[in-house]
Structure formats: structure tokens, C-alpha cells
C-alpha positions in Angstrom: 0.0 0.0 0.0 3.0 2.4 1.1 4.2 1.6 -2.8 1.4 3.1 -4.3 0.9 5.7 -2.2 4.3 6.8 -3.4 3.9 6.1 -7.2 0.6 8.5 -6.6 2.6 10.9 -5.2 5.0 11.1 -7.6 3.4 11.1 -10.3 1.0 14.5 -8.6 4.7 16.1 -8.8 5.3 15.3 -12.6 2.3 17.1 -13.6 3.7 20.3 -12.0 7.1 20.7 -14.0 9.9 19.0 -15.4 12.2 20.3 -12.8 9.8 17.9 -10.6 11.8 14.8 -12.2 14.5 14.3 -10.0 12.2 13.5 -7.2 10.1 11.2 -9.1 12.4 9.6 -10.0 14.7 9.6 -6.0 10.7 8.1 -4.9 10.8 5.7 -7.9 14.2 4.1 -6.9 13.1 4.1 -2.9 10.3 2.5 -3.5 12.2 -0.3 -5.3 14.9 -0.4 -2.6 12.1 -1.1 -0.5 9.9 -4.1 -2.6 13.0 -5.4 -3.3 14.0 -5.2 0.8 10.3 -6.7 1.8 10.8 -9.4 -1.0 13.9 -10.5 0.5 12.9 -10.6 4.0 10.0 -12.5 2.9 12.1 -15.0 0.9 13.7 -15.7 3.8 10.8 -16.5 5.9 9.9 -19.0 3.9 13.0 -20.6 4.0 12.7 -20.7 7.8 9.5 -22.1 7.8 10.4 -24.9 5.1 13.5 -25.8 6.9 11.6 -26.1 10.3 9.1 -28.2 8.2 11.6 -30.4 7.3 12.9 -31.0 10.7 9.9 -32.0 11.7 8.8 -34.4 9.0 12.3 -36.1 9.4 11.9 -36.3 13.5 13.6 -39.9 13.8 13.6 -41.8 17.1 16.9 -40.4 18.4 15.0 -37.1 18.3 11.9 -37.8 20.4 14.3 -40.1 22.7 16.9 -37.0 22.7 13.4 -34.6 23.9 12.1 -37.2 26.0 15.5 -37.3 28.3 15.6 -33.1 28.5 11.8 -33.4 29.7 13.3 -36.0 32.3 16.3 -34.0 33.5 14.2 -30.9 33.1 10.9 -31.2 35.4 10.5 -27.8 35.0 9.8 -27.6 31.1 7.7 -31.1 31.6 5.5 -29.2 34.2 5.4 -25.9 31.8 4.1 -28.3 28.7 1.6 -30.4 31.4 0.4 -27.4 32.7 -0.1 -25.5 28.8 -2.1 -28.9 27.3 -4.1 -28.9 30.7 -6.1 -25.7 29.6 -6.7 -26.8 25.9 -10.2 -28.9 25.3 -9.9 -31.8 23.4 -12.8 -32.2 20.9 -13.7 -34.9 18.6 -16.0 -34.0 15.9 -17.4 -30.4 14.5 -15.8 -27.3 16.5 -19.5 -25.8 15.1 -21.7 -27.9 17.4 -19.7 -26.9 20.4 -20.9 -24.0 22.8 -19.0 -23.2 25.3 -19.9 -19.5 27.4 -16.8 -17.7 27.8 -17.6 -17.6 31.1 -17.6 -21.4 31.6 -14.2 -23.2 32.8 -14.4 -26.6 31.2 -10.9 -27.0 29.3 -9.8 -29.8 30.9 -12.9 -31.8 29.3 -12.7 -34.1 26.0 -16.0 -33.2 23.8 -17.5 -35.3 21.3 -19.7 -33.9 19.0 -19.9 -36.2 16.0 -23.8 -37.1 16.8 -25.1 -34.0 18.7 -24.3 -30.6 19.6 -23.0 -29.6 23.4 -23.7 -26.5 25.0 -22.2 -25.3 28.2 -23.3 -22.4 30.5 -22.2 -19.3 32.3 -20.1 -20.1 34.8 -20.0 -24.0 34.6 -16.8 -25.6 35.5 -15.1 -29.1 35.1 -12.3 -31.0 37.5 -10.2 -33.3 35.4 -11.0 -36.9 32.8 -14.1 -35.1 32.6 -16.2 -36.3 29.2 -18.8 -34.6 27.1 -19.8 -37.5 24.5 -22.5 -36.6 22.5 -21.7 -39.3 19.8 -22.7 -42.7 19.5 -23.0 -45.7 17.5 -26.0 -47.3 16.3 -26.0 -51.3 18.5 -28.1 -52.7 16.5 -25.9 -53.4 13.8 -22.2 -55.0 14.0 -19.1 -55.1 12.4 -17.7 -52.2 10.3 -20.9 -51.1 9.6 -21.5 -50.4 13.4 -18.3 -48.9 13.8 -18.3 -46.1 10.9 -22.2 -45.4 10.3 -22.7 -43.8 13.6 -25.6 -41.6 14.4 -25.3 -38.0 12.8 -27.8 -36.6 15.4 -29.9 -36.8 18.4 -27.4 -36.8 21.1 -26.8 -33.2 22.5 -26.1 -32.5 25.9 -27.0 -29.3 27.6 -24.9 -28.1 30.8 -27.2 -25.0 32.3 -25.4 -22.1 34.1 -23.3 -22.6 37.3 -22.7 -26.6 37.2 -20.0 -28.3 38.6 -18.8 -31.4 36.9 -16.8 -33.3 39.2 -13.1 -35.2 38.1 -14.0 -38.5 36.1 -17.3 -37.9 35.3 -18.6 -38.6 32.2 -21.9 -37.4 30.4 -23.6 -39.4 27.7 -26.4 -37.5 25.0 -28.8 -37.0 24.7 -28.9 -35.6 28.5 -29.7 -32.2 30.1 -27.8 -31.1 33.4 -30.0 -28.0 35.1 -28.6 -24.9 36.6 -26.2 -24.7 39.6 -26.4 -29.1 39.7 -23.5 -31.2 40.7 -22.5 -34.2 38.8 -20.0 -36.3 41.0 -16.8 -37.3 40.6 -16.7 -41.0 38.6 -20.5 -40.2 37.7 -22.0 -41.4 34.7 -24.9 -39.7 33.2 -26.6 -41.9 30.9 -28.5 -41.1 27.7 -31.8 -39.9 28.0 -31.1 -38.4 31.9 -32.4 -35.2 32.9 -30.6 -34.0 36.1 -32.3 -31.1 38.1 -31.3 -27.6 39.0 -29.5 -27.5 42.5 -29.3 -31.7 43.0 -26.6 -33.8 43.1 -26.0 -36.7 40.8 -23.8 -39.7 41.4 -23.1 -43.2 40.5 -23.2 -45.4 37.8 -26.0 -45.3 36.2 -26.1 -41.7 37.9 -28.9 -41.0 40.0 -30.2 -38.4 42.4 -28.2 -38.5 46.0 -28.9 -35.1 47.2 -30.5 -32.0 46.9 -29.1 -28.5 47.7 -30.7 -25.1 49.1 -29.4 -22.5 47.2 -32.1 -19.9 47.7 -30.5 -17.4 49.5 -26.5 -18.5 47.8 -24.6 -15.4 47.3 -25.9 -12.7 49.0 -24.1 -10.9 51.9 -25.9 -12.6 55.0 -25.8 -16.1 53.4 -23.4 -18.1 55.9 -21.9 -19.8 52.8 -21.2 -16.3 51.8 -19.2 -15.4 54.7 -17.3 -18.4 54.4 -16.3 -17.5 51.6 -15.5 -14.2 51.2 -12.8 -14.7 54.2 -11.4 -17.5 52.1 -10.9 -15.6 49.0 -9.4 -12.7 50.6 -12.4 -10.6 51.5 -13.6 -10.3 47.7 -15.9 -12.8 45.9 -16.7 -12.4 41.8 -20.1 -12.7 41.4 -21.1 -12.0 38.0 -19.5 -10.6 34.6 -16.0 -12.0 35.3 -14.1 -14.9 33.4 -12.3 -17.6 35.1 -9.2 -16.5 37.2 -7.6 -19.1 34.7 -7.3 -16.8 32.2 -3.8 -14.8 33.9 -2.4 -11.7 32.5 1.8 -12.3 33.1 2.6 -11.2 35.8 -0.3 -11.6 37.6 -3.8 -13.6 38.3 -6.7 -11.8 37.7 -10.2 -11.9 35.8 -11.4 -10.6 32.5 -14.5 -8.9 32.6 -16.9 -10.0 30.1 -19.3 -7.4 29.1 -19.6 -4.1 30.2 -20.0 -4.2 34.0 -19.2 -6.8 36.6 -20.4 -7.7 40.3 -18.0 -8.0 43.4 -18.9 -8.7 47.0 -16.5 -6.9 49.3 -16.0 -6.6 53.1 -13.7 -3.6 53.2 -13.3 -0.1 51.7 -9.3 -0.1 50.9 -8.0 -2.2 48.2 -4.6 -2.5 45.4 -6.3 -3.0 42.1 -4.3 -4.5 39.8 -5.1 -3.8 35.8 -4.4 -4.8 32.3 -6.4 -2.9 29.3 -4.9 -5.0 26.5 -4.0 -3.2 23.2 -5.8 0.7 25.3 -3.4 2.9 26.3 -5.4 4.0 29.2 -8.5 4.1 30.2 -10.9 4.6 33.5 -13.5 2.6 36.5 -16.7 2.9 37.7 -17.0 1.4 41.2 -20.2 1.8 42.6 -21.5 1.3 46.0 -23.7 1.8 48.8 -22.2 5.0 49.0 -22.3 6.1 45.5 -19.9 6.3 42.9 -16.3 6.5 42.4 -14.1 7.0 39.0 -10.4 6.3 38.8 -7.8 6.9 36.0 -6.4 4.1 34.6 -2.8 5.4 33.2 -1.0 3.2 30.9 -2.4 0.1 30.2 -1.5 -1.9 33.2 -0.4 -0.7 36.5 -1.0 -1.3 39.9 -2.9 1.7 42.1 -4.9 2.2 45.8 -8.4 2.2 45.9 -11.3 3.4 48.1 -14.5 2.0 47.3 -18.0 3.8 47.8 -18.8 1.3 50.8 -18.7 0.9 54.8 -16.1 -1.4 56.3 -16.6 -5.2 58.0 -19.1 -5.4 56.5 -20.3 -7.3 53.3 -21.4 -4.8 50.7 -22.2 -5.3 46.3 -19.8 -3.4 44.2 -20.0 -2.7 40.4 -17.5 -2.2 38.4 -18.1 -0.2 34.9 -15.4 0.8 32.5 -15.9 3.8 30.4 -16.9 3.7 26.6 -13.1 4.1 25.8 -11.4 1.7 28.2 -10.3 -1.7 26.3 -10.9 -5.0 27.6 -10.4 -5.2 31.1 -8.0 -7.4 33.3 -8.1 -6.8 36.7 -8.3 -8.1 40.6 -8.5 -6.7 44.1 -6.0 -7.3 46.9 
């Protein structure tokens, strides 16, 4: 695009005298320097690439044994490479049948999608060897035919908002899992199971083995609350916020999803820690029993001290609002 630009530009000067030539033709010849610079640089990217391709393709043994024994006398690197596959899903089938809220936590699961669609909702989370399998094969016919003319449809599975799905359990389609449910660890859900909001499900087959009273969960005078709130440091994330997962180097925090989030705090004085990504700066809403309060955000991370619009020891809502030109926010409270 630059080369153009310059070929318009010079030609504009042409028009306006011969004495104009010398700096045609000055762009002319920078103009080449430069295609001719940007072809060569690109030459040799491809090089790179097709000599890393070839490295690759000709991996013998002695390689993977040679990587193998570095991952051995380097626990380090083998717990950076555990740690990075850990928080990639593993699906089997259409990526296009496969909802996952970007609120939801449930990387660690396998997904199978070849015979149904799976939807997962806000705020659901998995433990680990957790499997989503809406696929299946058709038992009443055997051999190959069995094995490669499975079903194309009628197995989705629907996780509502707020489920936990416990290490080792395994969901079958066509099955629904309601809101704020518990599906234990080892659990098999089998086709055609509907579990209910707020129960718990366990077993093979998995069947109901308790029920939970979440009618007052998450607000300041539940005693579960409280609990909580001193466990996590005297700040929960209630609503709007990704998983704590999802880290900004060098810190922990949570992306806020949409344009405002809820907090539950028990103290007025916090460090708020930010990340704006590609905004230069940018500012916060935090709003309280005791109004409103903006602050600054300069640069686009930083650390700074807080006040929020509430009373002490004591368990107030807070929301939190960036302003129409703040980027995508990255923050936490400590």
C-alpha cells in the first residue's frame, strides 16, 4: 500500500514541472529499494518455515528419545508443557456444534460432537478426565458397519449455568444437566437423563443422592457467603467476570466479560491491579452503597490504591463499569 501511495505521489509532482523529475524519480528508486527489501525478508521467511518443516517431518527416534530425556532432567519444562495442554479442550467431531460460554471453565474436558451438539453455560466448571460425548454408534448393527455409520444426530447435551462437573465424570447424549447441579466425581450420566437444578448426581448409572438449598446463595448474610468471602481474601466475583484461569503475566486476575461486573467486598481499601490490553489507558466505575467512584487508569496496566463507595466489615455489592473508551479489562482486588 506504502508503494502506491508513493507512485501517486510522484506522479501529482510530474504534472507540475519538469524540474519535478528528480524527485520522481529519487521516490521511484526508494520505492524499489524497499519491494526489493520486503521481497527478501519474505524469501527468507519462507526458507525458515520450510526448513523447520523439514525438521519435523524427518523427526527420527533419536529425536523424540533426545526430547524425551531433556523433559526427564528438566521437570521444569515437563511441568510448563503439562500445565499448557491442561487448559486446551480436546474435541472430537465439528468445532461448530460446540458452545462453550466464555464464562464457563471446562478446558480440561474431552468433547464429542460427531452425533449431537454440546452447549455449556455461564459459569460451569469441570475437574479433570471429565467427558462430554454426544456421539454414538447405532447397537443394533455390527461389524464395520456399526463402527463407521454412527448416528449424525440426536445426542446433544445441555450443561445449564453454574454446574460443577466433578473429576472423572462422564456425560452421555442425549442428556440435560440443570442450573447450579452437581455431577459427581466418577459419575455417569446416561443417555436420556435429565438432572435437576440445585441436586446432586452420582453413581453409575447416575442418580439423584442429594438435593441443595441454594435460595438465599450469594448474598451478603448467606453463611456460605461469609465463608467465603474470608477464604478468598475478602472479595468474591459474582457475576460478569471470566475464570481466574485466564492470567495476564505477571499476575492472576479476571477478565470482565461485558460491560459491567459484580463484586462482593467486606472492606473499603484495596490495590487494584489492571491490564487494558492493546488501550493505552482508560478509567472505573465502582459503585457502592455509598455512591460512585471514578479512577484513572494510566497506561495500560499498572497497579494503584483504591477506596470503594462502601462501609467497612461489613459485606457490601460493588459494580464495576469501564468507560466507553477503556479496552478490555484485566483486573483483581487485593
Amino acid at each position: 500500500m506504502q508503494f502506491f501511495k508513493r507512485i501517486k505521489r510522484a506522479a501529482g509532482l510530474l504534472v507540475h514541472g519538469a524540474d519535478r523529475l528528480d524527485t520522481l524519480a529519487e521516490n521511484l528508486a526508494q520505492a524499489n529499494r524497499m519491494l526489493e527489501t520486503r521481497t527478501g525478508e519474505l524469501h527468507e521467511r519462507i526458507s525458515q518455515t520450510d526448513a523447520a518443516l523439514r525438521e519435523v517431518s524427518e523427526a527420527r527416534p533419536s529425536f523424540l528419545e533426545r526430547f524425551a530425556t531433556q523433559l526427564t532432567v528438566c521437570p521444569e519444562a515437563n511441568e510448563v508443557i503439562n500445565r499448557s495442554l491442561s487448559t486446551h479442550k480436546t474435541l472430537w467431531g465439528s468445532a461448530e456444534r460446540l458452545h462453550i460460554s466464555p464464562k464457563a471453565d471446562v478446558f480440561t474436558c474431552f468433547f464429542n460432537t460427531n452425533s449431537g451438539s454440546v452447549t455449556v453455560g455461564d459459569y460451569s466448571f469441570a475437574g479433570s478426565g471429565v467427558s462430554l460425548l454426544a456421539g454414538s454408534h447405532d447397537p443394533h448393527l455390527t461389524g464395520l458397519m456399526r463402527r463407521d455409520a454412527e448416528l449424525k444426530d440426536g445426542c446433544d447435551i445441555v450443561v445449564g449455568k453454574g454446574v460443577w462437573l466433578a473429576s472423572g465424570c462422564t456425560l452421555l447424549g442425549p442428556c440435560t444437566v440443570g442450573d447450579n447441579a452437581v455431577v459427581a466425581a466418577g459419575a455417569v450420566v446416561v443417555p436420556g437423563t435429565h438432572v435437576p437444578a440445585n441436586t446432586i448426581y452420582g453413581g453409575i448409572p447416575a442418580r439423584e443422592i442429594g438435593r441443595l438449598e441454594l435460595e438465599h446463595a450469594g448474598t451478603p448474610g448467606d453463611p456460605s457467603t461469609q465463608r467465603a468471602i474470608v477464604r478468598n481474601g475478602g472479595v468474591l466475583y459474582v457475576d460478569g467476570w471470566s475464570s481466574k484461569k485466564d492470567g495476564v503475566a505477571p499476575f492472576f486476575g479476571y477478565w470482565l466479560e461485558g460491560r459491567e461486573g459484580l463484586l462482593l467486598v467486606d472492606r473499603r481499601n484495596w490495590t487494584l491491579r489492571f491490564f487494558l490490553g492493546e488501550a493505552p489507558a482508560g478509567a472505573l466505575v465502582f459503585s457502592g452503597s455509598k455512591g460512585d467512584v471514578e479512577y484513572r487508569l494510566s497506561g495500560n496496566s499498572g497497579t494503584m490504591e483504591i477506596e470503594l463507595p462502601c462501609e467497612d466489615s461489613r459485606i457490601e455489592e460493588i459494580r464495576v463499569r469501564p468507560d466507553a473508551g477503556t479496552g478490555r479489562l484485566f483486573m483483581v482486588l487485593e
